[in-house]
N, C-alpha and C positions, 0 to 999 in steps of 0.2 A: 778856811773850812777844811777840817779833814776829816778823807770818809775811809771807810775799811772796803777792801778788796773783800768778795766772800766767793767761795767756792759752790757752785751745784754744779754735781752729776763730776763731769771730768775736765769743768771750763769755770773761767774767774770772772765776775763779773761784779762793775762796779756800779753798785744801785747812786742815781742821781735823785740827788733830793730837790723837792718842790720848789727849792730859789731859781735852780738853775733853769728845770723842765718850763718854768713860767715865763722866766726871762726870756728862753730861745722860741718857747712856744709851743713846747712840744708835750703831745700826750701816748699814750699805748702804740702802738702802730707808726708812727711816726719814722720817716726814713730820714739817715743821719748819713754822712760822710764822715767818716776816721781817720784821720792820718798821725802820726810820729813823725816828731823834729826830735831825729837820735843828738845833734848837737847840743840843742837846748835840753832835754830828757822830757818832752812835755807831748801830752796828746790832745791834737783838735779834734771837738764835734763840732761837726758843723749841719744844719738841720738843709734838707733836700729840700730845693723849690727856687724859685725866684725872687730876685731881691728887688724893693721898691723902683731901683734905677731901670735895673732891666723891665718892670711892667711898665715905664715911665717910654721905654726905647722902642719897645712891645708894640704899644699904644699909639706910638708915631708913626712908625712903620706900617702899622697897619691901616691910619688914616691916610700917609701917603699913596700906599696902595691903592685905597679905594679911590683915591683923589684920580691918578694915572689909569686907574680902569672908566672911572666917568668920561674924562679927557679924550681916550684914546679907543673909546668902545666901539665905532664902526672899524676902526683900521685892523682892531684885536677882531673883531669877527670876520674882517675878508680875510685873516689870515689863518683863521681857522680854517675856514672853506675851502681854502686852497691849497691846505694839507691832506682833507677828506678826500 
């Protein structure tokens, strides 16, 4: 596919068309990461947020958490008291 670079005001901006924005997911407002690979000549978006694996990691962590807070609930509160 190729798109044209267009100019407004004193900055170039390159309009994404509806395959792409759908593909990644993204709508108006949408916060992206930019970067340049000057090697390759090529620029990544990459769309802000969390990826499946990471809420999958998320999600552990925080069952183990609560796991360790049931477990360990009187010895976490005498050790609060005994900070206060």
């Amino acid at each position: 596919m190729i798109q044209k670079i267009i100019k407004v005001g004193n900055e170039l901006y390159l309009p994404l068309p509806d395959e792409i924005t759908q593909a990644l997911q993204l709508k108006e407002g949408s916060e992206v990461t930019v970067s340049v690979d000057p090697d390759k000549k090529q620029i990544l978006i990459q769309p802000l947020g969390q990826s499946q694996a990471l809420k999958e990691i998320n999600l552990e962590f925080a069952e183990q958490v609560t796991a360790f807070i049931r477990n360990y609930k009187p010895a976490l509160y005498e050790l609060a008291r005994l900070d206060a």
